[in-house]
C-alpha positions as CSV (number, residue, x, y, z in Angstrom):
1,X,137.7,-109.0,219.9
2,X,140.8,-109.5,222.1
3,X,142.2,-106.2,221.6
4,X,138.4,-104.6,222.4
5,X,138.7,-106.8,225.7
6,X,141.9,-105.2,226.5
7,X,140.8,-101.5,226.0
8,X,137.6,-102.1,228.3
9,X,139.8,-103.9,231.2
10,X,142.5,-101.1,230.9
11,X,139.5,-98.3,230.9
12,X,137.7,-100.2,233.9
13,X,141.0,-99.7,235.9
14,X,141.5,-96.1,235.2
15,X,137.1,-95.5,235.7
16,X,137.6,-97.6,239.4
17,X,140.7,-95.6,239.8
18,X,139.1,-91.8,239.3
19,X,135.7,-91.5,239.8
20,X,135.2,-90.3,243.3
21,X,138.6,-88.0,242.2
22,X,136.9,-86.8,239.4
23,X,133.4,-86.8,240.8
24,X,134.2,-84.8,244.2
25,X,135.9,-82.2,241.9
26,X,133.0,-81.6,239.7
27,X,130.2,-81.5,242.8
28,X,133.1,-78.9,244.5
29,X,132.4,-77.0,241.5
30,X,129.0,-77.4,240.6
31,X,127.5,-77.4,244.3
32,X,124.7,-80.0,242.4
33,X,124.6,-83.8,243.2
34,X,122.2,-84.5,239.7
35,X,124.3,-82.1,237.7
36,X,127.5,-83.8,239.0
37,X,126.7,-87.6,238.4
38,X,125.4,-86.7,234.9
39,X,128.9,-84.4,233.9
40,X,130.7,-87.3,235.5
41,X,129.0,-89.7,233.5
42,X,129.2,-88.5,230.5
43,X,132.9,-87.4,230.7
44,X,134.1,-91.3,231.2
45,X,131.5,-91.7,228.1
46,X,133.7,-89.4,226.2
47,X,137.1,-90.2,227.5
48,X,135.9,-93.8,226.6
49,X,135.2,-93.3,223.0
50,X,138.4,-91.0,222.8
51,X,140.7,-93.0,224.8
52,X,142.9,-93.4,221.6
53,X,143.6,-90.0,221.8
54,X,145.3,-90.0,225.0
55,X,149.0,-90.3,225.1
56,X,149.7,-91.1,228.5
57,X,146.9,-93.0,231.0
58,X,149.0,-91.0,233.6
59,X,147.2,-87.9,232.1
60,X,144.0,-89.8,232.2
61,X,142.7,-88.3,235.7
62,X,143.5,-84.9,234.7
63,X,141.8,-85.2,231.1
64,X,138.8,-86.8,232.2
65,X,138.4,-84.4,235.1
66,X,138.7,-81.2,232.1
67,X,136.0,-83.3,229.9
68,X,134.1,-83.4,233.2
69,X,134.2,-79.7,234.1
70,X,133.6,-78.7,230.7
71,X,130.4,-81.1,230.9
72,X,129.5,-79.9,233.7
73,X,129.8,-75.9,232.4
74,X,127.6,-77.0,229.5
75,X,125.0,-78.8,231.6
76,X,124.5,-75.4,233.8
77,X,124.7,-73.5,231.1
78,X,121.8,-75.2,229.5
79,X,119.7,-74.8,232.6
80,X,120.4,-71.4,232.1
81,X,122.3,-71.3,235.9
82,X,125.2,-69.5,234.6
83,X,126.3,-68.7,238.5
84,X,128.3,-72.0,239.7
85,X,128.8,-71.7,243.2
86,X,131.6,-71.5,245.3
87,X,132.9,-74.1,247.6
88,X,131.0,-74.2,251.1
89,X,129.9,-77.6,252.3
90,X,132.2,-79.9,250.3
91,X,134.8,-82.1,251.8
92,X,137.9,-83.2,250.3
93,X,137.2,-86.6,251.5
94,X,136.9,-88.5,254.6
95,X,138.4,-87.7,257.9
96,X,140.9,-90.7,258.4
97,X,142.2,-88.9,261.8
98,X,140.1,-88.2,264.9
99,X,142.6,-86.2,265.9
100,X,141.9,-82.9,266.8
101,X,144.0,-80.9,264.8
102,X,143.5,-82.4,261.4
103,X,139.6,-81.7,261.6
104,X,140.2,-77.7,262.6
105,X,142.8,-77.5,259.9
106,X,140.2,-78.8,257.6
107,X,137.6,-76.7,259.0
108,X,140.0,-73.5,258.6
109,X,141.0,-74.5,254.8
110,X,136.9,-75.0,253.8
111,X,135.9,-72.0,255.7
112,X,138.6,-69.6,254.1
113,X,137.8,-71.2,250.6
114,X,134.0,-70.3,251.0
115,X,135.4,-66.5,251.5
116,X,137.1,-66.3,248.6
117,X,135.8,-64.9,245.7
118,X,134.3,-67.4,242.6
119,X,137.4,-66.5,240.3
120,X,140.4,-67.5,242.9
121,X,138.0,-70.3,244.4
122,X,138.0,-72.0,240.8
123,X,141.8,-71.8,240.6
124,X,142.8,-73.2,243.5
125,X,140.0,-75.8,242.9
126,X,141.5,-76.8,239.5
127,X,145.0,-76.6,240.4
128,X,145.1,-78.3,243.8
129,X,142.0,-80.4,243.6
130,X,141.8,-81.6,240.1
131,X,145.6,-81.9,239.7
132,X,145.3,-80.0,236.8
133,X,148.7,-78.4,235.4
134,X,148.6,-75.2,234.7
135,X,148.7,-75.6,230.7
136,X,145.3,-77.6,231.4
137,X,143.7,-74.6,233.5
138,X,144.6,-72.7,230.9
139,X,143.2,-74.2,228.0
140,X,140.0,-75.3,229.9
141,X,139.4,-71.7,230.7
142,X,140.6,-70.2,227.8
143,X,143.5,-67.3,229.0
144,X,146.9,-67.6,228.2
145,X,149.4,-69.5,230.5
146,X,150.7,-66.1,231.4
147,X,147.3,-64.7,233.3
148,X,147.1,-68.3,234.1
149,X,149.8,-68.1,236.2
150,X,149.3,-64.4,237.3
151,X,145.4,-65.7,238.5
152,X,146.5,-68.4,240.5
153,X,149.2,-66.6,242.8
154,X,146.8,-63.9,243.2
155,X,144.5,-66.8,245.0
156,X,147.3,-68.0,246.4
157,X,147.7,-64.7,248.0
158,X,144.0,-64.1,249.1
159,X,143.5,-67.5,250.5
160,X,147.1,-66.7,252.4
161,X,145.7,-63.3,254.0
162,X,142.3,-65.0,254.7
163,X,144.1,-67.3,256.7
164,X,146.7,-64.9,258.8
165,X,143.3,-62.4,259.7
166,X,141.4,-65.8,260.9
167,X,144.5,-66.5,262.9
168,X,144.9,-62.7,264.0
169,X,141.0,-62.8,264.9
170,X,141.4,-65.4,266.9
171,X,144.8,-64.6,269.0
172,X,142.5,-61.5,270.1
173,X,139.4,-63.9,270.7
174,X,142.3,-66.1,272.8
175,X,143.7,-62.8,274.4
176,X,140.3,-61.3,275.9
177,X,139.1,-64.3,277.5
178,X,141.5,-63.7,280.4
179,X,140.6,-60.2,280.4
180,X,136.5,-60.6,280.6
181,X,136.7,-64.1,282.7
182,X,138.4,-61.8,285.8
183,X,136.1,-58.9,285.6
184,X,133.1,-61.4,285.6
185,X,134.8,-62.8,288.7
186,X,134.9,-59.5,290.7
């Protein structure tokens, strides 16, 4: 009874621990509050009742967050919604800053990922949301490591060339105020 106390204290730690991590990953993905809490939910009830297979509980955010993606996949698939959306109103988490700068910076990095297309949005979700390692992306998506790798610098690369035309576009916004403001004024 002891050692049953001990697994549910440990697992309560690691559940207070990940959730919101986990959770705000799976609703990035799914675009669904419903189909989120119930992937969510029943990914901790799987990681429970497999938590001996775990090696490391430093792996535990990453595996829980897979069992909850693949959840989630099932759950749309069943609601035959085979389209998961891309990213567009979700936010990474709270603004701690009021400064300025921080909130365009996060404005700029959610608007460029809601250009992107669904393929590079997912990698870039899993890899630098989810923490997932690359072995993990590949296994939960089933490619090789190889494309796995190949897949996520090509997103890399989109997301870097939406970024330098949003920062072109605006240096010629910036540049033509000066230019229409003086012949308004004559």
């Amino acid at each position: 009874m002891e050692l049953y106390q001990e697994k549910m204290d440990m697992f309560e730690i690691l559940v207070k621990q990940n959730y919101e991590k986990v959770y705000k990953t799976i609703y990035f993905y799914t675009k669904d509050k419903y189909v989120s809490e119930d992937a969510v939910q029943q990914a901790f009830a799987i990681a429970y009742s497999k938590l001996n297979q775990l090696n490391s509980k430093d792996k535990f955010a990453s595996w829980v967050t897979s069992i909850a993606l693949n959840e989630a996949k099932h759950i749309l698939k069943n609601k035959n919604n085979k389209k998961i959306t891309s990213i567009t109103d979700f936010h990474i988490e709270p603004l701690l800053y009021s400064e300025e700068d921080d909130i365009i910076l996060k404005e700029d990095v959610n608007n460029t990922l809601t250009k992107l297309k669904h393929h590079d949005n997912q990698f870039l979700v899993l890899k630098y949301y989810a923490d997932l390692t690359l072995q993990q992306i590949s296994d939960l998506l089933g490619i090789n490591l190889s494309n796995t790798k190949v897949r996520l610098h090509r997103a890399k690369d989109a997301f870097r060339k939406l970024i330098n035309q949003e920062i072109n576009q605006n240096q010629e916004v910036d540049l033509q105020w000066p230019y229409q403001k003086k012949n308004l004024s004559e």
